[in-house]
N, CA, C and O atoms as CSV, one atom per row, in Angstrom:
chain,resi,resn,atom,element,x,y,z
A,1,UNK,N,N,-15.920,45.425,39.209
A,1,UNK,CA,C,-15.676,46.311,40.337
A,1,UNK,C,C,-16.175,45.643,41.622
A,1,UNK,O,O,-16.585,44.482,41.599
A,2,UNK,N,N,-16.137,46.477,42.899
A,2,UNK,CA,C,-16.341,45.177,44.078
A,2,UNK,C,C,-17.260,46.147,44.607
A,2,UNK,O,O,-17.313,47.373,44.505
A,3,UNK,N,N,-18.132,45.100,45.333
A,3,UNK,CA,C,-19.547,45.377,45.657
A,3,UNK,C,C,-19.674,46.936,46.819
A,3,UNK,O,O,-20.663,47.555,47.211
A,4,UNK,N,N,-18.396,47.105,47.040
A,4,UNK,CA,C,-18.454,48.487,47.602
A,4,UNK,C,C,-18.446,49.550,46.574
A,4,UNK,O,O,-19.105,50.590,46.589
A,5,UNK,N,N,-17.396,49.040,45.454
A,5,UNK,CA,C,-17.805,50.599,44.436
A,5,UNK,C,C,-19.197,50.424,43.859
A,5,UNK,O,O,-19.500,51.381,43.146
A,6,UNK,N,N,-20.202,49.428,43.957
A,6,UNK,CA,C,-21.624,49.670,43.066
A,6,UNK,C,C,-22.337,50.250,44.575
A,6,UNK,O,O,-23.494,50.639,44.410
A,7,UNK,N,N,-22.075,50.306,45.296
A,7,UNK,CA,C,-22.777,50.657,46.364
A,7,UNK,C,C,-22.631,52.151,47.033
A,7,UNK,O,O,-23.441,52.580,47.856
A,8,UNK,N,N,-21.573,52.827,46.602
A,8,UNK,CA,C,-20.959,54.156,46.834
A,8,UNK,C,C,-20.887,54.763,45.792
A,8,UNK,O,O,-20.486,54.223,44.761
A,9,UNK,N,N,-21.275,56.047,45.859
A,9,UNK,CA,C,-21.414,57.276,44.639
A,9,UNK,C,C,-19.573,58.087,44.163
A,9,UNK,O,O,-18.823,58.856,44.765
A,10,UNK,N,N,-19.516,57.499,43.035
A,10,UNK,CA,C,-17.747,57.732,42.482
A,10,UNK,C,C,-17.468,59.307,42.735
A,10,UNK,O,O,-16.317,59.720,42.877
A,11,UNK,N,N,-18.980,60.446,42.795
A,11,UNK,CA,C,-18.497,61.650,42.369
A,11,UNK,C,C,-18.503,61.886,44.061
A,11,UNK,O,O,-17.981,62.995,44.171
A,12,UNK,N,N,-18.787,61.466,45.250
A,12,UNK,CA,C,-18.814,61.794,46.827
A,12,UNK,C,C,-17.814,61.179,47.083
A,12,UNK,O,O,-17.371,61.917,47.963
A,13,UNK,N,N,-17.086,60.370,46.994
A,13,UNK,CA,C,-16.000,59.705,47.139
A,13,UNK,C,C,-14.792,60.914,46.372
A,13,UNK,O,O,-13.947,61.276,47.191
A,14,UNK,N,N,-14.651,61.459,45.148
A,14,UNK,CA,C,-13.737,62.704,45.060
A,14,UNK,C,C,-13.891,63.867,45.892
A,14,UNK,O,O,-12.952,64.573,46.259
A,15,UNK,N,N,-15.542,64.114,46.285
A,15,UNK,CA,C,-15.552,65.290,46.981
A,15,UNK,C,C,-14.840,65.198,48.167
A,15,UNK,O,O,-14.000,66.013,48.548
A,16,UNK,N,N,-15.281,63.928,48.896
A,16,UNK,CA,C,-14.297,63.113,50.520
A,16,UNK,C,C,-12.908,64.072,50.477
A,16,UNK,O,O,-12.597,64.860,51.371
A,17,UNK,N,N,-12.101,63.817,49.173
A,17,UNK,CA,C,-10.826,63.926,49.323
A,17,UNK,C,C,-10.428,65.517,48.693
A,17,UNK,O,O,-9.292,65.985,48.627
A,18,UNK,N,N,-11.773,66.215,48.237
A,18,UNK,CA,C,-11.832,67.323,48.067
A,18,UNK,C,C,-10.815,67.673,46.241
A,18,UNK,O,O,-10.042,68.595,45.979
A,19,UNK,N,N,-11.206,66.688,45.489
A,19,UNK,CA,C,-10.832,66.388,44.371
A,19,UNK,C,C,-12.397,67.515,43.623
A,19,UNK,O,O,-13.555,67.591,44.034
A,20,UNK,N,N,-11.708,68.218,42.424
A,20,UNK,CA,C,-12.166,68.775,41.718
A,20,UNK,C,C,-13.793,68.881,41.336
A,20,UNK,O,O,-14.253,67.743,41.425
A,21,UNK,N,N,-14.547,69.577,41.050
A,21,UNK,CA,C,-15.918,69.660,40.852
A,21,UNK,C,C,-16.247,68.435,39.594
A,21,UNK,O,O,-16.386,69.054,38.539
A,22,UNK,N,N,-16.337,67.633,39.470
A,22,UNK,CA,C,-17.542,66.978,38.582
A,22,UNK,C,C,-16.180,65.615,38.300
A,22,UNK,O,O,-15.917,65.130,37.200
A,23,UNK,N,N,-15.613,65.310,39.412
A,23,UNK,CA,C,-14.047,64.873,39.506
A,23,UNK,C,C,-15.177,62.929,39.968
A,23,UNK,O,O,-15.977,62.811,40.895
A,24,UNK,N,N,-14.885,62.088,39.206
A,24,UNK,CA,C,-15.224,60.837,39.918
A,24,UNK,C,C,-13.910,59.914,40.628
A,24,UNK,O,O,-12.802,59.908,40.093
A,25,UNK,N,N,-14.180,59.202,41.806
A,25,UNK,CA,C,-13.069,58.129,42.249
A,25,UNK,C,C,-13.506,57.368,42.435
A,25,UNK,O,O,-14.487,57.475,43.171
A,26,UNK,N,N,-13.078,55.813,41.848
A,26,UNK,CA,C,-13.631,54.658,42.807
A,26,UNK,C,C,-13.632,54.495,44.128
A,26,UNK,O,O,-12.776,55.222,44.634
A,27,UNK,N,N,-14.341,53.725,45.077
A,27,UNK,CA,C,-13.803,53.525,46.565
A,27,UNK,C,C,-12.632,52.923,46.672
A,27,UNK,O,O,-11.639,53.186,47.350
A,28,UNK,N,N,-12.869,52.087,45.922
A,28,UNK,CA,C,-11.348,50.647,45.827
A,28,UNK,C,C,-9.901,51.310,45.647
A,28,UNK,O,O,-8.885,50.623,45.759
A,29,UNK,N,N,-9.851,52.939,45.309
A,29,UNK,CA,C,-8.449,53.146,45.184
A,29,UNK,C,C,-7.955,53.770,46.154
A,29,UNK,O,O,-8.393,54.625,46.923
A,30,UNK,N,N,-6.818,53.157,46.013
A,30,UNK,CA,C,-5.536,53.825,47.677
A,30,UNK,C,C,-4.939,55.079,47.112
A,30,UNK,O,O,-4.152,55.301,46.192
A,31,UNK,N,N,-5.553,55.789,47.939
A,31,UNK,CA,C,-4.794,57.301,47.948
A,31,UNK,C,C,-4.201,58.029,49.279
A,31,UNK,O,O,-4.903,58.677,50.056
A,32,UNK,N,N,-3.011,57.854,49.401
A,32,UNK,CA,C,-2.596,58.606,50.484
A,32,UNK,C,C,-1.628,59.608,50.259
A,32,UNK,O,O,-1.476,59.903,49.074
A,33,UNK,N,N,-0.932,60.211,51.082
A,33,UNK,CA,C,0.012,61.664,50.978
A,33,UNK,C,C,-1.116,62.504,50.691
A,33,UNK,O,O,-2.269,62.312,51.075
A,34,UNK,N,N,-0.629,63.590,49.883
A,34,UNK,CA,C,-1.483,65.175,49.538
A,34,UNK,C,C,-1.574,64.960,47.808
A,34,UNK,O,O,-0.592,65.239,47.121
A,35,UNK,N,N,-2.645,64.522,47.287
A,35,UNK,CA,C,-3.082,63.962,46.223
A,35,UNK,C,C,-3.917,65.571,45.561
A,35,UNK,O,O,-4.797,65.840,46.379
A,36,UNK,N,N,-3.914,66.049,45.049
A,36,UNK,CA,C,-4.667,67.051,44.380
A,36,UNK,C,C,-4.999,66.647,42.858
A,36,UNK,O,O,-4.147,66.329,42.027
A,37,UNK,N,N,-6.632,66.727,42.600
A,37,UNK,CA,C,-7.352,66.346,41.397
A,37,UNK,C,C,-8.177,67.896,40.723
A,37,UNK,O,O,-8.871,68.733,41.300
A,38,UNK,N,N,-7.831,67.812,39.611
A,38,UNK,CA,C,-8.385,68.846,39.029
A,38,UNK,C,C,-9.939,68.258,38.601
A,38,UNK,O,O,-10.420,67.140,38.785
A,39,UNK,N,N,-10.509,69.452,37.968
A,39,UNK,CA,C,-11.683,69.249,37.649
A,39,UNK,C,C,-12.097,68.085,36.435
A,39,UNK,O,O,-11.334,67.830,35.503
A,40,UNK,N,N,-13.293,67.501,36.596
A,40,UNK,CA,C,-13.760,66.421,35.238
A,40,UNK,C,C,-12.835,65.542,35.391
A,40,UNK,O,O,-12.933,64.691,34.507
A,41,UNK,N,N,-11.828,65.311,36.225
A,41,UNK,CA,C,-11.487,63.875,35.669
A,41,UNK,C,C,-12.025,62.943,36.184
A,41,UNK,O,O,-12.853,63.103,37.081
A,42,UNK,N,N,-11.535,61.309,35.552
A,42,UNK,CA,C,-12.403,60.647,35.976
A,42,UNK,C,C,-10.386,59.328,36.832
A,42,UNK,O,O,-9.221,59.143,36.477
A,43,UNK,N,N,-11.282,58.903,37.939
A,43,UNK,CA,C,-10.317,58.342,38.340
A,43,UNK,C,C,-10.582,56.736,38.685
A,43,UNK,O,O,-11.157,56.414,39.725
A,44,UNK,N,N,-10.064,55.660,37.621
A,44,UNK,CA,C,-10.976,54.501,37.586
A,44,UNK,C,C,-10.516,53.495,39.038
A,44,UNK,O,O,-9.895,53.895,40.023
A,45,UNK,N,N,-11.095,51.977,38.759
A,45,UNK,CA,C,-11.279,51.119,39.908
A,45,UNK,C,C,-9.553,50.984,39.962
A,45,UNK,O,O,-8.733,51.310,39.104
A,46,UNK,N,N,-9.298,50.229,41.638
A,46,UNK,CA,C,-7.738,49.993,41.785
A,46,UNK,C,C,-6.798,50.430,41.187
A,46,UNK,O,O,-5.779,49.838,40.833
A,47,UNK,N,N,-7.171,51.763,41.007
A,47,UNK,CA,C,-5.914,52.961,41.312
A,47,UNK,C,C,-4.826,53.178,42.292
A,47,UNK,O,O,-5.420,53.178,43.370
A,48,UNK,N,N,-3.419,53.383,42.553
A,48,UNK,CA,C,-3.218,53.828,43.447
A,48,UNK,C,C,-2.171,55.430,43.209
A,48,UNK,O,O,-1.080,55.619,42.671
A,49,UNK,N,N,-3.026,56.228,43.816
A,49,UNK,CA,C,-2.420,57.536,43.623
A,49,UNK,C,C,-1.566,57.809,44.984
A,49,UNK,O,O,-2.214,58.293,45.912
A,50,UNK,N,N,-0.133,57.543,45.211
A,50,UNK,CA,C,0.850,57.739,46.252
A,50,UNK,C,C,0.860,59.128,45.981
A,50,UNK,O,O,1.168,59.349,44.810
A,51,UNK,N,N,0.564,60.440,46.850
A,51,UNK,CA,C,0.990,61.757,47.329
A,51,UNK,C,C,1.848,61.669,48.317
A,51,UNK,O,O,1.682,62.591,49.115
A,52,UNK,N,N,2.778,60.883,48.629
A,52,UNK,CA,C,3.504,61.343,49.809
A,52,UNK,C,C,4.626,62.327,49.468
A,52,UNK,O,O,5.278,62.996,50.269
A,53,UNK,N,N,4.717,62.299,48.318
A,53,UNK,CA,C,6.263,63.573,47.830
A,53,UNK,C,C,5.367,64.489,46.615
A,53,UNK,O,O,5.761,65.118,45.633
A,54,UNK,N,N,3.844,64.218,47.235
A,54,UNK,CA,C,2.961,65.396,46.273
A,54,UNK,C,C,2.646,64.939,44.638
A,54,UNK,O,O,3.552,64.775,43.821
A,55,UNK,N,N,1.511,64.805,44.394
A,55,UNK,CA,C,0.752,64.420,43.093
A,55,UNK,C,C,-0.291,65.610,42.801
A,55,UNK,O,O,-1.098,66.063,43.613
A,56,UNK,N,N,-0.161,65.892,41.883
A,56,UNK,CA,C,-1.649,66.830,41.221
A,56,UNK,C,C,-1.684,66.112,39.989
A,56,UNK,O,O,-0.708,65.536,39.510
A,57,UNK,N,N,-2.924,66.157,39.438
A,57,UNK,CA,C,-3.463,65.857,38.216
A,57,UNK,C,C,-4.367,66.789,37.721
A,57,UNK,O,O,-5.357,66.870,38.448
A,58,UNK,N,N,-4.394,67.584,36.671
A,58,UNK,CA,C,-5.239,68.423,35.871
A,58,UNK,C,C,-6.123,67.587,35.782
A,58,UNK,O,O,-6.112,66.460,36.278
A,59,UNK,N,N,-7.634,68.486,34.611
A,59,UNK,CA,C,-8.571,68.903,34.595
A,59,UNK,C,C,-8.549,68.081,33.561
A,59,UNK,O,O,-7.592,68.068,32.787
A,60,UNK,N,N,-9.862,67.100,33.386
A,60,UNK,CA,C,-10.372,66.465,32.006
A,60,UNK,C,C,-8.898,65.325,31.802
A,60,UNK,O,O,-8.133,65.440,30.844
A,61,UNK,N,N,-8.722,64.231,32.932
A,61,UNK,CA,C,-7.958,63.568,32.822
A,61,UNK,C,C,-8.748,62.376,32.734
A,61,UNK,O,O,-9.938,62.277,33.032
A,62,UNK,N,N,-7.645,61.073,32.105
A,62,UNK,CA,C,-8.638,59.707,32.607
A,62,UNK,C,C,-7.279,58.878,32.728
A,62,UNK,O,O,-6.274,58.571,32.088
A,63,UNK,N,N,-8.021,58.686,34.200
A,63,UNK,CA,C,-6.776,57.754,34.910
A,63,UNK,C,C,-7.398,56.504,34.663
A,63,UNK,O,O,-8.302,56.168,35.427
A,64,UNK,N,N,-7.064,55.738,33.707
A,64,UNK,CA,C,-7.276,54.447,33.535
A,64,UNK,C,C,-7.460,53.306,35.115
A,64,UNK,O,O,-7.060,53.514,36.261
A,65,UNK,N,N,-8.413,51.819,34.394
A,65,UNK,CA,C,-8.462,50.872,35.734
A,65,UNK,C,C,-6.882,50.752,35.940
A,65,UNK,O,O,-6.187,51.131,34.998
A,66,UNK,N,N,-6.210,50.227,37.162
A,66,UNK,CA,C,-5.354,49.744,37.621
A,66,UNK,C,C,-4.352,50.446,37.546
A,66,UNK,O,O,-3.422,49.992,38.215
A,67,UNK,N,N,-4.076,51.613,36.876
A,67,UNK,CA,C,-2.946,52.876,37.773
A,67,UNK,C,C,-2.593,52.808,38.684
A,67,UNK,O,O,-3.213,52.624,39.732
A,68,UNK,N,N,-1.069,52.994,38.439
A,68,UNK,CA,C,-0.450,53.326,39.959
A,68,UNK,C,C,0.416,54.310,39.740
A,68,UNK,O,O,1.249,54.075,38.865
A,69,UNK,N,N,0.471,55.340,40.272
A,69,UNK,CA,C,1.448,56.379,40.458
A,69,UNK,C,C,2.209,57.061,41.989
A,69,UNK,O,O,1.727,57.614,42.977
A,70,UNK,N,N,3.614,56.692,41.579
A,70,UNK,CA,C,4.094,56.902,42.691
A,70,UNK,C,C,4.885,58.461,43.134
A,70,UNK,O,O,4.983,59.290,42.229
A,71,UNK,N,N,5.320,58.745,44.237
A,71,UNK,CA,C,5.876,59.838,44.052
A,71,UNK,C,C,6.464,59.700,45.363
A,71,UNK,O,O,6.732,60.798,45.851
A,72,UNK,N,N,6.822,58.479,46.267
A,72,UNK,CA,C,8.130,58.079,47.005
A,72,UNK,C,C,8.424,56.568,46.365
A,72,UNK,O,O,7.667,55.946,45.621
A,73,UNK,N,N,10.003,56.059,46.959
A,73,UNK,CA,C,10.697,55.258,46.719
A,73,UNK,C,C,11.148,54.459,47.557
A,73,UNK,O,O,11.873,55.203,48.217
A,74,UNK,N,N,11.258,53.159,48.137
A,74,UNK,CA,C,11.548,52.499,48.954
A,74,UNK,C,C,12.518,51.779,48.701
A,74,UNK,O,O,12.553,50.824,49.478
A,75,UNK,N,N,13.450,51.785,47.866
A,75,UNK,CA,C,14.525,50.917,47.198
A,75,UNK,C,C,15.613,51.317,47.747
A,75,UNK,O,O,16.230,50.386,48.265
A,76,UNK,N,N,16.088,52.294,47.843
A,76,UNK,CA,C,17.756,52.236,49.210
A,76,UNK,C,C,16.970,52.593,49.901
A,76,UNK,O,O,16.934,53.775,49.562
A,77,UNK,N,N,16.213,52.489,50.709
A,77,UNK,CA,C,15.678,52.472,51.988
A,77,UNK,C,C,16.061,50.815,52.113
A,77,UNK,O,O,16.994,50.461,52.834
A,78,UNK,N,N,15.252,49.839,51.343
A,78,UNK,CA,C,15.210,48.439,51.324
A,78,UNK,C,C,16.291,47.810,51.434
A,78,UNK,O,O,16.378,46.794,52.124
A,79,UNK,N,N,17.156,48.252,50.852
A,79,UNK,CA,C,18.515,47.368,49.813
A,79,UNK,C,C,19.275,48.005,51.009
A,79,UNK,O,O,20.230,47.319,51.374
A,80,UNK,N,N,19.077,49.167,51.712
A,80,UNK,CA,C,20.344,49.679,52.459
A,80,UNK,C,C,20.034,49.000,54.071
A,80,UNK,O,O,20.900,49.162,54.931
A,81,UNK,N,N,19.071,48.428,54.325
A,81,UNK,CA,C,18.362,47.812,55.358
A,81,UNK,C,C,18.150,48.848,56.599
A,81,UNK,O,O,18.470,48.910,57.786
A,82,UNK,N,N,17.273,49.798,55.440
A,82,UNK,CA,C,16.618,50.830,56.773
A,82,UNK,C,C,17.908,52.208,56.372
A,82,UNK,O,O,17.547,53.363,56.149
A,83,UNK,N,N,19.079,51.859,56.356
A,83,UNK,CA,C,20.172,53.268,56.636
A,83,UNK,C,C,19.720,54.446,55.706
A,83,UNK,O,O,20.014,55.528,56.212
A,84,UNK,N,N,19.240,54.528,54.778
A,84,UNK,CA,C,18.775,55.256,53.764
A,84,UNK,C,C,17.686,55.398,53.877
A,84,UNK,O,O,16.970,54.398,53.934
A,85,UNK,N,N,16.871,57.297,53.992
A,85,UNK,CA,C,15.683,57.199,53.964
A,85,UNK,C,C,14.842,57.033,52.731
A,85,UNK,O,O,15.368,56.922,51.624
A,86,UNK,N,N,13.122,57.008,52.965
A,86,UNK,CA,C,12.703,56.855,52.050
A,86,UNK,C,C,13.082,57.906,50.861
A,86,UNK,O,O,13.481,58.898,51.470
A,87,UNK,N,N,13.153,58.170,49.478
A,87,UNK,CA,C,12.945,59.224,48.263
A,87,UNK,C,C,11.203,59.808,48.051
A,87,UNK,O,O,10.255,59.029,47.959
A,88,UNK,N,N,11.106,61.012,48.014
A,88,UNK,CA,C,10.342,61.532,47.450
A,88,UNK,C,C,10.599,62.457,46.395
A,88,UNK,O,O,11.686,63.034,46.371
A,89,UNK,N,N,9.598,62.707,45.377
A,89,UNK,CA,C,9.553,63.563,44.310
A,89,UNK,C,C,8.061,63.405,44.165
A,89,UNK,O,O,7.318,62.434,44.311
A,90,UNK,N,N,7.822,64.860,43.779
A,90,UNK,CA,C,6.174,65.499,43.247
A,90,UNK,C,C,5.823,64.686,41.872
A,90,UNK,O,O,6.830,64.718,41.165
A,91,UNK,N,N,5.301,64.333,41.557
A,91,UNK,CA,C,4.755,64.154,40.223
A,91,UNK,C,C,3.210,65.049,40.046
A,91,UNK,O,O,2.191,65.086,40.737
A,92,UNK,N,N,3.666,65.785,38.636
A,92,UNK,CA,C,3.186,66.551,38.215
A,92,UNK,C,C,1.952,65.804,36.687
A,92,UNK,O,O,2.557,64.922,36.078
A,93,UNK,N,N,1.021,65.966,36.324
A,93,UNK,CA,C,-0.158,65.517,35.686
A,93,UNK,C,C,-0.820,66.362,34.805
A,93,UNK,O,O,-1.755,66.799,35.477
A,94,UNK,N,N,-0.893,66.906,33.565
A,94,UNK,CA,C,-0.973,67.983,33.015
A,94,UNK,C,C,-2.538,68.205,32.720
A,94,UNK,O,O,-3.138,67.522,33.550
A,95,UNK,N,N,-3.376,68.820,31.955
A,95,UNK,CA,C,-4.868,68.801,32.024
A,95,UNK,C,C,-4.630,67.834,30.180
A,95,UNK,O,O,-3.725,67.641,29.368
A,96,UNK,N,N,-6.207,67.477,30.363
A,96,UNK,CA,C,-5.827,66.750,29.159
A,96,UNK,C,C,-5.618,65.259,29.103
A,96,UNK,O,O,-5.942,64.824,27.998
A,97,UNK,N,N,-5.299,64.582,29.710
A,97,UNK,CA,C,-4.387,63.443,29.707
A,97,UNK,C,C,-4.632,62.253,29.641
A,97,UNK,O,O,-5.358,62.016,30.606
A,98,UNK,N,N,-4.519,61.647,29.264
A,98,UNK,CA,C,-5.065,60.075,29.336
A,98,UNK,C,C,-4.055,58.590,29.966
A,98,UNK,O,O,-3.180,57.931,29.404
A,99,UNK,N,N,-4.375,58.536,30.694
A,99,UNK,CA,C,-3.149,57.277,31.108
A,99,UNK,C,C,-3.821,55.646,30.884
A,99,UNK,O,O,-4.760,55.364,31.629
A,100,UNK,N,N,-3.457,54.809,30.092
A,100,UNK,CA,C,-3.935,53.475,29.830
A,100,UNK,C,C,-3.997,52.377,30.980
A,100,UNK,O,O,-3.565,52.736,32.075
A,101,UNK,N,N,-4.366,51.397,30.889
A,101,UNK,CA,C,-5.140,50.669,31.956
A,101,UNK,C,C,-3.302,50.032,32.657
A,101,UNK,O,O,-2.300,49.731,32.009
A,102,UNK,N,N,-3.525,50.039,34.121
A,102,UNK,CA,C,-2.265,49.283,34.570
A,102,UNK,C,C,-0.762,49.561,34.121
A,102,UNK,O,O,0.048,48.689,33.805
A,103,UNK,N,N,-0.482,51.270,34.157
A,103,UNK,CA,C,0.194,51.636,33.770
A,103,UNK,C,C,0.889,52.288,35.226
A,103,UNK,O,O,0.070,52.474,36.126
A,104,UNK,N,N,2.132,52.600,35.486
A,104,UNK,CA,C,2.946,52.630,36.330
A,104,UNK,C,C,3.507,54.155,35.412
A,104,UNK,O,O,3.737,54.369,34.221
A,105,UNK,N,N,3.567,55.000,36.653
A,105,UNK,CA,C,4.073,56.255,36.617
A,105,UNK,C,C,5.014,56.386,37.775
A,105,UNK,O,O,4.529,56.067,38.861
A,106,UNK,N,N,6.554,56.885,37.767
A,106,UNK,CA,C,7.122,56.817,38.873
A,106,UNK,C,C,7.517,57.833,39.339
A,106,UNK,O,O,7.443,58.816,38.602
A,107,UNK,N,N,8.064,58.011,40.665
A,107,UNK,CA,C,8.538,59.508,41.186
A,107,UNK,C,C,9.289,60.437,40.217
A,107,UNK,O,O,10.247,60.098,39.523
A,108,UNK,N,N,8.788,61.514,40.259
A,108,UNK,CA,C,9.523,62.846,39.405
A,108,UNK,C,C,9.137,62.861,38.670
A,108,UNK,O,O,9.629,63.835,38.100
A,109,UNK,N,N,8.213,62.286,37.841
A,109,UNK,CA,C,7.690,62.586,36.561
A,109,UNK,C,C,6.418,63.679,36.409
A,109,UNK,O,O,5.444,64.014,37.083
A,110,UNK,N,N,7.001,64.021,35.150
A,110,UNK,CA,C,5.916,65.078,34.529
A,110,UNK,C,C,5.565,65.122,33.306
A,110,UNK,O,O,6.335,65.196,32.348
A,111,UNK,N,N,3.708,65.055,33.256
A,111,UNK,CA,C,3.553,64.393,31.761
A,111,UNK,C,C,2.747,65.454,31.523
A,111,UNK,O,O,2.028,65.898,32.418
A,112,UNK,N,N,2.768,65.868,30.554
A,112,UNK,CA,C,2.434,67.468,29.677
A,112,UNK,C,C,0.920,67.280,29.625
A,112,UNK,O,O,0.388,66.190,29.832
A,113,UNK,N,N,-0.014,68.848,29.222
A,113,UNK,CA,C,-0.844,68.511,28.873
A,113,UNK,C,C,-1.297,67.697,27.616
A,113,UNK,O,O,-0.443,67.527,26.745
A,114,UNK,N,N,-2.449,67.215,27.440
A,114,UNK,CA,C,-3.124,66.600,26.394
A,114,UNK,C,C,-2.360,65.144,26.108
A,114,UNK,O,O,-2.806,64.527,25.140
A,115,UNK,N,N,-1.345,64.572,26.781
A,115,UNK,CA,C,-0.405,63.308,26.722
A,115,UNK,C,C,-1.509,61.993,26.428
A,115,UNK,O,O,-2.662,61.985,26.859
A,116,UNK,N,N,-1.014,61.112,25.765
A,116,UNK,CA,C,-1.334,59.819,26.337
A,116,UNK,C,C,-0.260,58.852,26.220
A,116,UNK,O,O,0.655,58.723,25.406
A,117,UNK,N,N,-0.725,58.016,27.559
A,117,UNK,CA,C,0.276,57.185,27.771
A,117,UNK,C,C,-0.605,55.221,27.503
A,117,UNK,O,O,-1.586,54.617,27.937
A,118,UNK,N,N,0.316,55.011,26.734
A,118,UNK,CA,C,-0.567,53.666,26.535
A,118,UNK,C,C,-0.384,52.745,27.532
A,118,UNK,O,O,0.573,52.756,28.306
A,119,UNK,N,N,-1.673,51.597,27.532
A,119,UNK,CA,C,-1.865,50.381,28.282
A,119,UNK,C,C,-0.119,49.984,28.999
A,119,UNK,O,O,1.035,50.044,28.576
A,120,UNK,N,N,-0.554,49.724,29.820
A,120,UNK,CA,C,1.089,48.598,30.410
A,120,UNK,C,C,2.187,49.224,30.360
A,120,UNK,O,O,3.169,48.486,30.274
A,121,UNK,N,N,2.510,50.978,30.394
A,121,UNK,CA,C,3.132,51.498,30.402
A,121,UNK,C,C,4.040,51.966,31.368
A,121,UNK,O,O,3.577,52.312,32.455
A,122,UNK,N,N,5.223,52.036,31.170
A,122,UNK,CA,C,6.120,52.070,32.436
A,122,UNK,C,C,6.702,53.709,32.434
A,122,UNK,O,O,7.654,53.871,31.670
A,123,UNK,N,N,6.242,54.959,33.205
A,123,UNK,CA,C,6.750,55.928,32.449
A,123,UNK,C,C,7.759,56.697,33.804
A,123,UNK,O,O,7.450,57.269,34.849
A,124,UNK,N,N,9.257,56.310,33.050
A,124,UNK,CA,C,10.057,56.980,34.521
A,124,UNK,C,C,11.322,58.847,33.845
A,124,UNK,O,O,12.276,59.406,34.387
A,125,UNK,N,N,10.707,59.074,32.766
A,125,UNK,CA,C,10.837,60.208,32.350
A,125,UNK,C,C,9.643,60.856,32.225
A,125,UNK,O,O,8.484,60.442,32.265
A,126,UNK,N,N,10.202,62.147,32.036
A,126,UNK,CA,C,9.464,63.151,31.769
A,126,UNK,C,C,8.417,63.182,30.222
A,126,UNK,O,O,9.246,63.132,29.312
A,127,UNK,N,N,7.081,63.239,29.631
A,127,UNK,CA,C,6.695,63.477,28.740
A,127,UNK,C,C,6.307,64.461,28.480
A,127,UNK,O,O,5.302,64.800,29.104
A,128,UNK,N,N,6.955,65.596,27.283
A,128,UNK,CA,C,6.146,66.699,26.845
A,128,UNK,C,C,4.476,67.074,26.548
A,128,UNK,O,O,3.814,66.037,26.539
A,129,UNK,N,N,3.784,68.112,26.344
A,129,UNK,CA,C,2.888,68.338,25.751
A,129,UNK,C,C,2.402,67.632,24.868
A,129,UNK,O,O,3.278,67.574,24.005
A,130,UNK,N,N,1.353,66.926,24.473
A,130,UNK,CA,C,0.760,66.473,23.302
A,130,UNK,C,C,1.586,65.072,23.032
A,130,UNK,O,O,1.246,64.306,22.131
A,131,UNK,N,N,2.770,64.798,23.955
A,131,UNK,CA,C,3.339,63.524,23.682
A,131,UNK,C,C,2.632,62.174,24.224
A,131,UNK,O,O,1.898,62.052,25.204
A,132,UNK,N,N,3.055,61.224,23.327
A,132,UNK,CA,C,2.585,59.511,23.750
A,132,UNK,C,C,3.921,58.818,23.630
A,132,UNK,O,O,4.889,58.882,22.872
A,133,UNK,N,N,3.467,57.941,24.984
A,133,UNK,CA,C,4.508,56.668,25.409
A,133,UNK,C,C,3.754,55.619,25.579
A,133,UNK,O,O,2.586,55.571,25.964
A,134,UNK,N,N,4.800,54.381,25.135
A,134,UNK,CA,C,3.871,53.396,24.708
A,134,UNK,C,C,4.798,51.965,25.328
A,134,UNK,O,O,5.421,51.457,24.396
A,135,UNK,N,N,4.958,51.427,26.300
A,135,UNK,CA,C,5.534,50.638,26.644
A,135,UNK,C,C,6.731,51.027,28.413
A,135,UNK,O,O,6.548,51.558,29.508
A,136,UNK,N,N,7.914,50.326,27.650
A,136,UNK,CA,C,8.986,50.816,28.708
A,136,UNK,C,C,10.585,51.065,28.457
A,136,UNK,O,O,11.222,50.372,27.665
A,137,UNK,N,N,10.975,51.782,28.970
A,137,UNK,CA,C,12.406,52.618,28.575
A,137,UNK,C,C,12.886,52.716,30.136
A,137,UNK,O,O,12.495,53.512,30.990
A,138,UNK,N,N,13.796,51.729,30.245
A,138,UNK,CA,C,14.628,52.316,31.661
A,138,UNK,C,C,15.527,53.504,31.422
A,138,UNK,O,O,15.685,53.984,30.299
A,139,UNK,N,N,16.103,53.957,32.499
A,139,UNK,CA,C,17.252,55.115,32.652
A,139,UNK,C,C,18.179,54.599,33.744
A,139,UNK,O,O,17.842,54.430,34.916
A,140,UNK,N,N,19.173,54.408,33.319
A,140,UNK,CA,C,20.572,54.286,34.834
A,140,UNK,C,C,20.469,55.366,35.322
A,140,UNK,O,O,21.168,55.676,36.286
């Protein structure tokens, strides 16, 4: 971790952003848009939680090191050179949950309570309740 997260308290750093009672964040992670954290989770080093099209995460979660979850899109914005605006979609985070280290969550998704999603995971559907994903599955 980098000498700012041993030097800053993980559980004042959630309160900052007004993340859940007994809720930890590293300093090192980028969180912008309207990010909402439920209670007990824990949110590890170089995270990045994108709220700009709205993120919540339940209660008793563990957002693994190196998460990223998005919830806008810059790809026909990019490809259309600007003519297309950015995409947003909410992603939704159920209580329960476990997401594995350096795993990629993308706009619109919603992963049920009690889920886990394994290491290096690419998740651009929806996961039910009590479900695990374990890798990557595109969609046209």
């Amino acid at each position: 971790v980098s000498i700012q997260d041993l030097l800053s308290d993980r559980w004042e750093t959630a309160k900052f952003y007004g993340f859940g009672e007994g809720t930890s964040c590293y300093n090192n992670s980028v969180i912008m848009g309207k990010v909402i954290v439920g209670k007990n989770t824990w949110i590890g080093p170089n995270t990045v939680l994108d709220g700009k099209g709205g993120l919540t995460i339940g209660d008793f979660c563990a957002i693994s090191t190196g998460v990223q979850i998005y919830s806008h899109s810059s790809v026909n914005w990019a490809t259309s050179l600007g003519k297309l605006p950015l995409e947003h979609s909410q992603v939704k985070i159920g209580n329960g949950v476990f997401i594995g280290p350096n795993s990629i969550i993308q706009m619109g998704v919603n992963i049920g309570d009690h889920a886990v999603i394994g290491a290096m995971s690419f998740v651009n559907k929806d996961i039910p309740d009590h479900g695990k994903w374990y890798g990557v599955s595109m969609i046209k």
